[in-house]
N, CA, C and O atoms as a GROMACS GRO file, in nm:
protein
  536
    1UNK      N    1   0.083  -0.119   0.000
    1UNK     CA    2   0.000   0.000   0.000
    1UNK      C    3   0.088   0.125   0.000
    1UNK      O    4   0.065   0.225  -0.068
    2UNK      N    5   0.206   0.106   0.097
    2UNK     CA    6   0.285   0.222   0.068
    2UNK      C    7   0.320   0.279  -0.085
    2UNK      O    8   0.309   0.388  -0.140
    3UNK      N    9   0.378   0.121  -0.133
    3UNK     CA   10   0.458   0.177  -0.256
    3UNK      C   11   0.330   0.223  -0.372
    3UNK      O   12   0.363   0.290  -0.470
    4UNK      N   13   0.200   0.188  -0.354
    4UNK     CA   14   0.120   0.231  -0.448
    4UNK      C   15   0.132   0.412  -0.389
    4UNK      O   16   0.198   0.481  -0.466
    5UNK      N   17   0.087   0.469  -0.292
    5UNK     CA   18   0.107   0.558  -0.275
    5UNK      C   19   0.192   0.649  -0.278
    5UNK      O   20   0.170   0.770  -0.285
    6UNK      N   21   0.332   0.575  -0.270
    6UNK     CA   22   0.457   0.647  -0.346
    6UNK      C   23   0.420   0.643  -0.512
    6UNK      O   24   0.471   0.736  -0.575
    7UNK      N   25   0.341   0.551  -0.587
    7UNK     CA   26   0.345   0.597  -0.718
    7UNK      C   27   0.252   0.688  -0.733
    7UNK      O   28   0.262   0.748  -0.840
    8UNK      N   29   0.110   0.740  -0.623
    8UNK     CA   30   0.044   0.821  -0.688
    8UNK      C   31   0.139   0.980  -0.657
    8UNK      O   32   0.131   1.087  -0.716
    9UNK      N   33   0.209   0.946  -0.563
    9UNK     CA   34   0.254   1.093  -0.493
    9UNK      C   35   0.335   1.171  -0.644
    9UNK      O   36   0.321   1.284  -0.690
   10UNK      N   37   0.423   1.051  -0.690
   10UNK     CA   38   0.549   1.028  -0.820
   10UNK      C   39   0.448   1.086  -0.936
   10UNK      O   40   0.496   1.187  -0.987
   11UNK      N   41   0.311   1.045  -0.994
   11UNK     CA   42   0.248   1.107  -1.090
   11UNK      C   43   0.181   1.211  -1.041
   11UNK      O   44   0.193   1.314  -1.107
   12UNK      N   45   0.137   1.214  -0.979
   12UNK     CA   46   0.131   1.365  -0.921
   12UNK      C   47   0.226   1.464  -0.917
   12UNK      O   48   0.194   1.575  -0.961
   13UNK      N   49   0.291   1.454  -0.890
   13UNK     CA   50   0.405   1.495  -0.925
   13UNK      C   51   0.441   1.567  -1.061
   13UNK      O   52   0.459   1.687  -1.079
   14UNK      N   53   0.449   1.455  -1.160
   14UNK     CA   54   0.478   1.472  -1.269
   14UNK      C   55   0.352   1.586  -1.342
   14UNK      O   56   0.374   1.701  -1.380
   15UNK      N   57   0.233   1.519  -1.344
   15UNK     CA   58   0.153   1.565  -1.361
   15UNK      C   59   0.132   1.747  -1.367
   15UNK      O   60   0.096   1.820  -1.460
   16UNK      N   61   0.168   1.773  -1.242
   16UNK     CA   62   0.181   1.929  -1.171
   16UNK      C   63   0.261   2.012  -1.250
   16UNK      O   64   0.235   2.128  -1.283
   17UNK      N   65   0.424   1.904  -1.297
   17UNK     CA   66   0.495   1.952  -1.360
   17UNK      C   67   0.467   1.961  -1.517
   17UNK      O   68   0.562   1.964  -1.595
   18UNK      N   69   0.325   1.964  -1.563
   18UNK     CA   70   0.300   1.981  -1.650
   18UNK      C   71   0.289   1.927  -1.809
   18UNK      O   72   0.268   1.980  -1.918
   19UNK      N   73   0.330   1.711  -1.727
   19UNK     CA   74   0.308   1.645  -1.820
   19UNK      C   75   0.244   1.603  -1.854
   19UNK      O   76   0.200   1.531  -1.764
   20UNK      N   77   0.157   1.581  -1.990
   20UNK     CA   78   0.026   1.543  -1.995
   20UNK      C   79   0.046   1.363  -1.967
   20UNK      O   80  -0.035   1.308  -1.891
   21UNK      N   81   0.104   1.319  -2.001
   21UNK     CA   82   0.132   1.179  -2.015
   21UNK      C   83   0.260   1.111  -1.969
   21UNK      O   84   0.335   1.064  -2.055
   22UNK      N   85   0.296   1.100  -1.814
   22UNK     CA   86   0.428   1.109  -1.783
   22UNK      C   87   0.426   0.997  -1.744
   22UNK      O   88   0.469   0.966  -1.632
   23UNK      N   89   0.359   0.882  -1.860
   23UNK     CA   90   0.385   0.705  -1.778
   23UNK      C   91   0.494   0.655  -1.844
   23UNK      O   92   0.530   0.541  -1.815
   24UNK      N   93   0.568   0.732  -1.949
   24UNK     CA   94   0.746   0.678  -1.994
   24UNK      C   95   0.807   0.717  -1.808
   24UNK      O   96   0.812   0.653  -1.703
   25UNK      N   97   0.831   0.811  -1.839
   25UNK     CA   98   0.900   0.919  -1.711
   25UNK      C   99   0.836   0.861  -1.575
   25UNK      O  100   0.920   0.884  -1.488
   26UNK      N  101   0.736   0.802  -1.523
   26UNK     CA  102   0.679   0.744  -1.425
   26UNK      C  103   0.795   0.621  -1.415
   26UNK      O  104   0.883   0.596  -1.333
   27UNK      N  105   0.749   0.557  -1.542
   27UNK     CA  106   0.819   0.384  -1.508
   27UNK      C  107   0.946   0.402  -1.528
   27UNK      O  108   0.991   0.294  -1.567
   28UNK      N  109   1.071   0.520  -1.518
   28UNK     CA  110   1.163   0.493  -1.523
   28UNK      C  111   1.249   0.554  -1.421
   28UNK      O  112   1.364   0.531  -1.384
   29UNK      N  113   1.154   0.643  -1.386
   29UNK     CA  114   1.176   0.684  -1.217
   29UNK      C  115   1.152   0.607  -1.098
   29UNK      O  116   1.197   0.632  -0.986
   30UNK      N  117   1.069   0.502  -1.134
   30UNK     CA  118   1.007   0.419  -1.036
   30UNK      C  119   1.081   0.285  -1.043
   30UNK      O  120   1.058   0.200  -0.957
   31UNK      N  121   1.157   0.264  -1.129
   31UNK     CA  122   1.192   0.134  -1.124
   31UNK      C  123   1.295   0.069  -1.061
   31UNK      O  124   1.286  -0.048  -1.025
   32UNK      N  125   1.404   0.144  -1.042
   32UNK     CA  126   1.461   0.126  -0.890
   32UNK      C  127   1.371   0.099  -0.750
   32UNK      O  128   1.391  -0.001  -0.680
   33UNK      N  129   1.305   0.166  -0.728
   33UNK     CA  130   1.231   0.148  -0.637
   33UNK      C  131   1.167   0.034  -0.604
   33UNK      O  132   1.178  -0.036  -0.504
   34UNK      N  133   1.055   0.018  -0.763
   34UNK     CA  134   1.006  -0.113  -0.735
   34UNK      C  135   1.083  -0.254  -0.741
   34UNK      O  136   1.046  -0.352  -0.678
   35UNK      N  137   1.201  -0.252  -0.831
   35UNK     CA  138   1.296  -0.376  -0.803
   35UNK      C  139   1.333  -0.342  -0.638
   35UNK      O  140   1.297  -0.433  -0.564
   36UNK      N  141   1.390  -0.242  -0.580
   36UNK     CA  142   1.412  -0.268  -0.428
   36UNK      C  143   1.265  -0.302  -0.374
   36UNK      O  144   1.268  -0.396  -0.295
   37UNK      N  145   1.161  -0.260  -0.392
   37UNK     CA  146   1.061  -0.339  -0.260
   37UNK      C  147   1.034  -0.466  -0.317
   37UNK      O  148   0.960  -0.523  -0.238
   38UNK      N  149   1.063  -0.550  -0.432
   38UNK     CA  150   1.016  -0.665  -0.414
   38UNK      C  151   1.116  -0.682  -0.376
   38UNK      O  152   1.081  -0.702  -0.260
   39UNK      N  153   1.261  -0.696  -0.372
   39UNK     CA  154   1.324  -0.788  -0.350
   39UNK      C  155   1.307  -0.774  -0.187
   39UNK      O  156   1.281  -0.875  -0.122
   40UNK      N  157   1.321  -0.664  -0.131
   40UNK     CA  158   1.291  -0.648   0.030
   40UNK      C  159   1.165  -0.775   0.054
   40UNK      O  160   1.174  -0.856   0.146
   41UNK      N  161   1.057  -0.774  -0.042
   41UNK     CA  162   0.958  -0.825  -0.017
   41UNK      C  163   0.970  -1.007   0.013
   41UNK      O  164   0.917  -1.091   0.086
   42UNK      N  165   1.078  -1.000  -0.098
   42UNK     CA  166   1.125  -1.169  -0.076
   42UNK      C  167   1.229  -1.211   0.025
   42UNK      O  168   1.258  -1.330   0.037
   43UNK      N  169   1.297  -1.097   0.111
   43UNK     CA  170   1.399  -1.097   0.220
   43UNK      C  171   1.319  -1.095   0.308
   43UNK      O  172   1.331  -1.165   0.409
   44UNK      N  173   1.236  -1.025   0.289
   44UNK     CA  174   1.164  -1.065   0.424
   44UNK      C  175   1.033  -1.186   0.440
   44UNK      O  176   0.979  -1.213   0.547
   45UNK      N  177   1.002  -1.244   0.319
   45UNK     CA  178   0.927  -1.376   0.362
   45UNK      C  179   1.065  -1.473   0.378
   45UNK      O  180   1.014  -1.565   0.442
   46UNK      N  181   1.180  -1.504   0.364
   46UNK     CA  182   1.278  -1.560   0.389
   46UNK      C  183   1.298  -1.529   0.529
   46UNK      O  184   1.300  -1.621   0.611
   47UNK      N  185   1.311  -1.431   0.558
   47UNK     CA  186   1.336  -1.406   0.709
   47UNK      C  187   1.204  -1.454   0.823
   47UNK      O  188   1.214  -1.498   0.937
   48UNK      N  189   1.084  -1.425   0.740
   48UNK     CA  190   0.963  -1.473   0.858
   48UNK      C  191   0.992  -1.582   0.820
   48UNK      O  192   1.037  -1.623   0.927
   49UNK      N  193   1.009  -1.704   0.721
   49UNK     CA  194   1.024  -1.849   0.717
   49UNK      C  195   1.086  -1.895   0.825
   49UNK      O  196   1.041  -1.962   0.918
   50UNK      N  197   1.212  -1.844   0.801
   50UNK     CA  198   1.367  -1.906   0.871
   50UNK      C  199   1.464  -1.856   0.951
   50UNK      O  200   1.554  -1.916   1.011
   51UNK      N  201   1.428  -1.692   0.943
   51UNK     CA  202   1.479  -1.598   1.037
   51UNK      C  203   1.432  -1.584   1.198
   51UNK      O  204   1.506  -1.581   1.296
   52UNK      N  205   1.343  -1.581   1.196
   52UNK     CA  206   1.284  -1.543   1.338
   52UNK      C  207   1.281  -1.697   1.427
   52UNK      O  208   1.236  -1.706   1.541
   53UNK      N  209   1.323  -1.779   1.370
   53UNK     CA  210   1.391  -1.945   1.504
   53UNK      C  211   1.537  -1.941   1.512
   53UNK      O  212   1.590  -2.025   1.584
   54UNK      N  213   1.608  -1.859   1.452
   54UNK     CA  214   1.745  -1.795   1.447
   54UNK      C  215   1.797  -1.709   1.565
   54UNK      O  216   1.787  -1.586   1.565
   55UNK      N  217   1.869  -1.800   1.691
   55UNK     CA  218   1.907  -1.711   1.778
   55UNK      C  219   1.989  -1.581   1.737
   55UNK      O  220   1.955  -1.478   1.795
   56UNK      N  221   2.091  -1.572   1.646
   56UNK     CA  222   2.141  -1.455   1.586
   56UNK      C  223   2.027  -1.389   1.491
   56UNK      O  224   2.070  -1.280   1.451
   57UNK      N  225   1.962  -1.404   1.466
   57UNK     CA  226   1.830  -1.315   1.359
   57UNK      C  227   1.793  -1.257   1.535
   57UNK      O  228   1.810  -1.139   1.563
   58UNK      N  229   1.763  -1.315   1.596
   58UNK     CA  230   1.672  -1.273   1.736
   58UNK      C  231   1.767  -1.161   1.794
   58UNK      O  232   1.722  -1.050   1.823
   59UNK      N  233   1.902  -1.195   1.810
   59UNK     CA  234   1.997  -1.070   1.853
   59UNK      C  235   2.004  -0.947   1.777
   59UNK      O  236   2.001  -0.832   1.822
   60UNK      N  237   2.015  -0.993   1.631
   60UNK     CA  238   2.041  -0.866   1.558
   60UNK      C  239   1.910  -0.772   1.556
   60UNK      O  240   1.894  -0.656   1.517
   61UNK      N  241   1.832  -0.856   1.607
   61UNK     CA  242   1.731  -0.758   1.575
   61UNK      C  243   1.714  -0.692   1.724
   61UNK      O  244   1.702  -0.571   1.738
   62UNK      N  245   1.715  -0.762   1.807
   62UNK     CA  246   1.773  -0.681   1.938
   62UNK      C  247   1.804  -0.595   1.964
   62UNK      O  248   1.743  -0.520   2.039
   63UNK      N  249   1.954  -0.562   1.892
   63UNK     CA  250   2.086  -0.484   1.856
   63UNK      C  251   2.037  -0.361   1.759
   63UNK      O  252   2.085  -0.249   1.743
   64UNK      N  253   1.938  -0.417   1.709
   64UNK     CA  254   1.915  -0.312   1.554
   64UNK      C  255   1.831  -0.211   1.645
   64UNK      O  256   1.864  -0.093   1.655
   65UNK      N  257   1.728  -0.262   1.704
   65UNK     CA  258   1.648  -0.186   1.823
   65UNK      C  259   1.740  -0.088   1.874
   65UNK      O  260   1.722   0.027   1.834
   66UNK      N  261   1.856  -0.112   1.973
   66UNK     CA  262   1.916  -0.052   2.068
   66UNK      C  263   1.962   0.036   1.993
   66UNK      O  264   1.948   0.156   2.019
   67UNK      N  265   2.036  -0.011   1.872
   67UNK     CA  266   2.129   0.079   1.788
   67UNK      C  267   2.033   0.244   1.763
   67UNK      O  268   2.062   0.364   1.768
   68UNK      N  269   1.931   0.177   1.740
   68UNK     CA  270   1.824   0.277   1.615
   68UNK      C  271   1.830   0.380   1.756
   68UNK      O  272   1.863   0.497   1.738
   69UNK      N  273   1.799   0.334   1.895
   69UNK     CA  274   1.772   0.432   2.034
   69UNK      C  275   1.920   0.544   2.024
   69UNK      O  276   1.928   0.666   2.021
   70UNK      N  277   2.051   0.407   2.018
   70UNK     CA  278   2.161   0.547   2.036
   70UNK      C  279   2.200   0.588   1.970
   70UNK      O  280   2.311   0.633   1.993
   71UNK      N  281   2.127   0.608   1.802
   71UNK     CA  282   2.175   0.649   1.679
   71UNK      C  283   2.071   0.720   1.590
   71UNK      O  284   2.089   0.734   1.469
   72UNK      N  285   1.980   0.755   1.645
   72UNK     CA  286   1.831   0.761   1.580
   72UNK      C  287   1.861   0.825   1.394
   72UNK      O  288   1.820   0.779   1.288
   73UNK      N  289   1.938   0.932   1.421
   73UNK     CA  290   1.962   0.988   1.286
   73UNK      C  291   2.019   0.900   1.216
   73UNK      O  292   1.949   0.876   1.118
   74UNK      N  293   2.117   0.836   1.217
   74UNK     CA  294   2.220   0.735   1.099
   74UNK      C  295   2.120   0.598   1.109
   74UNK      O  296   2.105   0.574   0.989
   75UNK      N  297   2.054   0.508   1.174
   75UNK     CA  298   2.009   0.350   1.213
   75UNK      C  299   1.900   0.362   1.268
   75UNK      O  300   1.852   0.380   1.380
   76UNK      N  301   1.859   0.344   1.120
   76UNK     CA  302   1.720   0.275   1.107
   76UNK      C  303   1.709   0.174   1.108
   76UNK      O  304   1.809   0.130   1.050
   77UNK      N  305   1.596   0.027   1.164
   77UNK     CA  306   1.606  -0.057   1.050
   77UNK      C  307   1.517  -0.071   0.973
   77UNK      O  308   1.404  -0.024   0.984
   78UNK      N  309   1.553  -0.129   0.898
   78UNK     CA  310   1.509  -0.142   0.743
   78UNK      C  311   1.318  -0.139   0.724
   78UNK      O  312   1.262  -0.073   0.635
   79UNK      N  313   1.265  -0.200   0.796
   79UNK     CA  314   1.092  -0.226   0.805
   79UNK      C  315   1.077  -0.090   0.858
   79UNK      O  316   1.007  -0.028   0.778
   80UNK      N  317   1.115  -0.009   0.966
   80UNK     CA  318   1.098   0.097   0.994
   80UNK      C  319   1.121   0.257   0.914
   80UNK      O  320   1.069   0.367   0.937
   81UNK      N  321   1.243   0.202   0.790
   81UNK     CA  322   1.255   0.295   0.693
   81UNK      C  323   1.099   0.275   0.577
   81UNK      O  324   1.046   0.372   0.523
   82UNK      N  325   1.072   0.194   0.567
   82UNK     CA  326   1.011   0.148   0.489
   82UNK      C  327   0.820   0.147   0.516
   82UNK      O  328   0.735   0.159   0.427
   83UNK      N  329   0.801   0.133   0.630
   83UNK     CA  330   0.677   0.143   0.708
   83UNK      C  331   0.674   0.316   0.732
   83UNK      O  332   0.568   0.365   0.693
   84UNK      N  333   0.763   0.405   0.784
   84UNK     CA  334   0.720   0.508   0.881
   84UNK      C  335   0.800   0.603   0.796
   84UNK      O  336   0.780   0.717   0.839
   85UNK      N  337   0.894   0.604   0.677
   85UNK     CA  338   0.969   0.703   0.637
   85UNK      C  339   0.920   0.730   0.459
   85UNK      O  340   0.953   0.671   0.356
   86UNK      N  341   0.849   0.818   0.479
   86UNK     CA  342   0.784   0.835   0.352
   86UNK      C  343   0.852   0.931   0.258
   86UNK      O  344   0.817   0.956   0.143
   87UNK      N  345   0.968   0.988   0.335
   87UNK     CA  346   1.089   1.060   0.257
   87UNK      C  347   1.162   0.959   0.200
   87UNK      O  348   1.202   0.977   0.085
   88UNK      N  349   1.184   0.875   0.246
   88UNK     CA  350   1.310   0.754   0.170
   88UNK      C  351   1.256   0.685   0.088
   88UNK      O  352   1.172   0.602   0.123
   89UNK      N  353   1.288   0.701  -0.035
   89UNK     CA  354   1.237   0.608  -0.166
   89UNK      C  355   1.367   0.476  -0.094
   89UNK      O  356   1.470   0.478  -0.025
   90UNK      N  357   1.240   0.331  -0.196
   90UNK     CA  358   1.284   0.203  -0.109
   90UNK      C  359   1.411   0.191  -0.158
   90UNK      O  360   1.483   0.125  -0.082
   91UNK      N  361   1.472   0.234  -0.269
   91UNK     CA  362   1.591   0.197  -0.284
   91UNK      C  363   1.717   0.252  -0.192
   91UNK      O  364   1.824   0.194  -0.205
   92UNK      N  365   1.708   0.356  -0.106
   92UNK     CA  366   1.741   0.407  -0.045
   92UNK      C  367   1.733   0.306   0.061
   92UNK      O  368   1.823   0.223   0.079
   93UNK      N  369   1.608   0.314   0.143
   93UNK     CA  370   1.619   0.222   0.234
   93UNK      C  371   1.679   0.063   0.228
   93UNK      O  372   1.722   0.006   0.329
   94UNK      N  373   1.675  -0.003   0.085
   94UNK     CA  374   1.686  -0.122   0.036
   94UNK      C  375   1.900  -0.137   0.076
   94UNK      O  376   1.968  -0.225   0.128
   95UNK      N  377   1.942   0.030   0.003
   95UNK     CA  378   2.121  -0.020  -0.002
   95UNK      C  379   2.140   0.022   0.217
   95UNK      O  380   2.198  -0.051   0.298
   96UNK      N  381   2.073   0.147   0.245
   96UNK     CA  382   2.105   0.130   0.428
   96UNK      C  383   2.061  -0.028   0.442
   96UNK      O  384   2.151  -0.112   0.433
   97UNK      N  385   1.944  -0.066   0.460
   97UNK     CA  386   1.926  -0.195   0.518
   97UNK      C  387   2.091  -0.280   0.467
   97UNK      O  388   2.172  -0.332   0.545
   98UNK      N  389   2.096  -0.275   0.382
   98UNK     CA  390   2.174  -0.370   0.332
   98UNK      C  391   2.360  -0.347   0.461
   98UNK      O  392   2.419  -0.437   0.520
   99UNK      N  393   2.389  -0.216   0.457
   99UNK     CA  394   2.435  -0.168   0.482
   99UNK      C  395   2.486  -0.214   0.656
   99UNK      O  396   2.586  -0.257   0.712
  100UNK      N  397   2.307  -0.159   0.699
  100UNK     CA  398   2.327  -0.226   0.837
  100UNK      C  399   2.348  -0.346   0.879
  100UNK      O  400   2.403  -0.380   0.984
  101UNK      N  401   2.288  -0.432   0.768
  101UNK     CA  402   2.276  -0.570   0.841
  101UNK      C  403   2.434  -0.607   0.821
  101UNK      O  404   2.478  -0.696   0.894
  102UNK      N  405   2.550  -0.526   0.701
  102UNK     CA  406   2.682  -0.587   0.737
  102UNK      C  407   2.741  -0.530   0.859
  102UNK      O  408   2.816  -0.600   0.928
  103UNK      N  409   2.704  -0.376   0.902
  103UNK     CA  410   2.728  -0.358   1.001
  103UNK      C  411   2.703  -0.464   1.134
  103UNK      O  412   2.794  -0.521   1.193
  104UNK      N  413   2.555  -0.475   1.166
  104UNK     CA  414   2.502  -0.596   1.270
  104UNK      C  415   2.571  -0.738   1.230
  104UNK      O  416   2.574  -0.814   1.326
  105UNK      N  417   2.621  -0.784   1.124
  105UNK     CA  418   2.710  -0.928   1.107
  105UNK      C  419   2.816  -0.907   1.168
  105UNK      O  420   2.845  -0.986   1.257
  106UNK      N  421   2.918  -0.781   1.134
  106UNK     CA  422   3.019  -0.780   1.243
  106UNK      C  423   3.012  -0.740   1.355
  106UNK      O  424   3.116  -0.704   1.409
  107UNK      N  425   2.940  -0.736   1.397
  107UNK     CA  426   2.906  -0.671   1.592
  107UNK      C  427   2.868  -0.832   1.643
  107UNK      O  428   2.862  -0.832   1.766
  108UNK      N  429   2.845  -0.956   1.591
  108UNK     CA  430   2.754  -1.011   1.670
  108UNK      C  431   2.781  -1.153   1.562
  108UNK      O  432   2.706  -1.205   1.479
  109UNK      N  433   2.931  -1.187   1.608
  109UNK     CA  434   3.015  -1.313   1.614
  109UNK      C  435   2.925  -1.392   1.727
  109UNK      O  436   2.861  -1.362   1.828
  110UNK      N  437   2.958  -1.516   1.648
  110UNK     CA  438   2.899  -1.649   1.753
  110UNK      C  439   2.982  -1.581   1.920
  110UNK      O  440   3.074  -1.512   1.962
  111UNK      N  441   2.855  -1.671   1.964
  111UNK     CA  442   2.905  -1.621   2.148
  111UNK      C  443   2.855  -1.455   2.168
  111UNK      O  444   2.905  -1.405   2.268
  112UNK      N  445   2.775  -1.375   2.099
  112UNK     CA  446   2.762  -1.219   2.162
  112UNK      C  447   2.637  -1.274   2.219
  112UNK      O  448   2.573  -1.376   2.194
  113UNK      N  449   2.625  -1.197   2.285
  113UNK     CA  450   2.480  -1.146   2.360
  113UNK      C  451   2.441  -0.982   2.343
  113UNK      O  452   2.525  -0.902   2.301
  114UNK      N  453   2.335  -0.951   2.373
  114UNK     CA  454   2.331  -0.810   2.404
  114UNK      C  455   2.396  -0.722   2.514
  114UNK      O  456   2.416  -0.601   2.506
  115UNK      N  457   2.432  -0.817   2.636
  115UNK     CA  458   2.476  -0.751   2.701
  115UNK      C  459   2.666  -0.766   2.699
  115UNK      O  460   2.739  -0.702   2.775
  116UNK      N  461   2.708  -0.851   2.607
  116UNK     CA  462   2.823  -0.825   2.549
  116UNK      C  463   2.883  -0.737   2.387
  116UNK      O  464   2.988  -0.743   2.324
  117UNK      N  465   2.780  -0.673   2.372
  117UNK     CA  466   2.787  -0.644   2.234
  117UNK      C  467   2.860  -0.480   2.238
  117UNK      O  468   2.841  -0.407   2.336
  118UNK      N  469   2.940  -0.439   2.127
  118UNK     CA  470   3.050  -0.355   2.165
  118UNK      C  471   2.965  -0.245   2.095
  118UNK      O  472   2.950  -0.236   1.973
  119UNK      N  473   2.906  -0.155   2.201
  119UNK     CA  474   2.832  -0.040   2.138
  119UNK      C  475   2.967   0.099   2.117
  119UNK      O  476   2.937   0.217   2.102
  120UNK      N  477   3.071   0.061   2.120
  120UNK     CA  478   3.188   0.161   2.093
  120UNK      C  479   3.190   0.176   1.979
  120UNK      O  480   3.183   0.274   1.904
  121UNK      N  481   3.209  -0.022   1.955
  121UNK     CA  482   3.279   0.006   1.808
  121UNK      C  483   3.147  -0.002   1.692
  121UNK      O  484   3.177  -0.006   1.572
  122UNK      N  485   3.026  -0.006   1.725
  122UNK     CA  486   2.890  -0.008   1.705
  122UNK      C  487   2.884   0.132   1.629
  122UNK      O  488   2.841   0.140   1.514
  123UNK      N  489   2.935   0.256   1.712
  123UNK     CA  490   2.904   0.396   1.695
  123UNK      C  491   2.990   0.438   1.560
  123UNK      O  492   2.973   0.499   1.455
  124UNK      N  493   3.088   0.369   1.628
  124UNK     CA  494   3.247   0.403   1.501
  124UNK      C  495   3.192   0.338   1.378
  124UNK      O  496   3.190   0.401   1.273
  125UNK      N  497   3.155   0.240   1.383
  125UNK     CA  498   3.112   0.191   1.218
  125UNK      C  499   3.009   0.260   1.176
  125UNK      O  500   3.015   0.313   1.065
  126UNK      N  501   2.889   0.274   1.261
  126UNK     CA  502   2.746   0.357   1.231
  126UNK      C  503   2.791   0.509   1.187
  126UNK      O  504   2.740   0.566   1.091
  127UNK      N  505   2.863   0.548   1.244
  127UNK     CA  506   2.932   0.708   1.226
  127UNK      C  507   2.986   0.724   1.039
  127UNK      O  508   2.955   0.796   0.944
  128UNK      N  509   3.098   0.591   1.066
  128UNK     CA  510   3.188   0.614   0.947
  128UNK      C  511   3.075   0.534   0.810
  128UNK      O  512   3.126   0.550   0.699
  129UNK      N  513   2.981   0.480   0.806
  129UNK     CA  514   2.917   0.391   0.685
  129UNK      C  515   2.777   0.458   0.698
  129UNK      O  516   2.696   0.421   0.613
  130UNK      N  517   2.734   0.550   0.789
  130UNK     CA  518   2.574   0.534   0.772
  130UNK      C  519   2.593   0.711   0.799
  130UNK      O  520   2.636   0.770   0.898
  131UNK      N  521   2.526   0.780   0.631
  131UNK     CA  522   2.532   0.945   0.676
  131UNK      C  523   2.375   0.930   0.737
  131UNK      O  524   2.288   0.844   0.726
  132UNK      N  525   2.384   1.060   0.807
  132UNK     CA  526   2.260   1.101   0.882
  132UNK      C  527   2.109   1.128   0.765
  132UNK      O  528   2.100   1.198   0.664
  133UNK      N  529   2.030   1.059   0.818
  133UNK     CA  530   1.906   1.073   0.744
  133UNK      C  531   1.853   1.231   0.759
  133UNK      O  532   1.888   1.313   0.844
  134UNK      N  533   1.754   1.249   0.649
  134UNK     CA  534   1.709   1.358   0.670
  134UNK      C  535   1.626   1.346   0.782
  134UNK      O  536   1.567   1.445   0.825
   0.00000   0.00000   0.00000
């Protein structure tokens, strides 16, 4: 439902700008986008399959929580860019997600917990790989 509403916002758009017929210019603005939400769309029925009985899927997402609290501007995650951020076209959100989750792979080697997890070097990677959202 979102992404239909990102396409009416996109011809509207166009529209305003005074095209009578802007469905070339629609589908070629949009198509990044829509290749990132399906594929999000198929990462994440993979993840409700097989992710969520995954003690590390269960941490990172833990971690992704805490992170997003002491980082709010740079770490998002990804369902939350995508659900609540109607500024971020999905491809945007599609390369951060991507982004974070290599961030969250190296924070959270076999054996972490949350309450061993190195929110130092957490900040230093989030700082140096993730610019601040609008």
């Amino acid at each position: 439902m979102n992404c239909a509403f990102e396409d009416c916002r996109l011809l509207a758009q166009l529209f305003d700008q005074g095209e009578p017929l802007p469905f070339e210019r629609f589908s070629s603005e949009r198509r990044a986008d829509t290749e990132a939400i399906a594929q999000m769309a198929l990462e994440n029925y993979a993840e409700m399959r097989d992710g969520v009985r995954d003690p590390r899927f269960m941490l990172q997402r833990e971690l992704s929580l805490a992170l997003e609290r002491r980082h709010p501007r740079r770490f998002v995650p990804r369902y939350s860019m995508v659900m609540f951020r109607a500024d971020l076209p999905y491809r945007e959100a599609f390369e951060r997600g991507a982004l974070q989750q290599q961030i969250l792979d190296e924070l959270t080697p076999p054996g972490t917990t949350l309450a061993t997890a190195d929110f130092d070097r957490a900040g230093r990677l989030i700082e140096s790989r993730l610019p601040e959202l609008p």
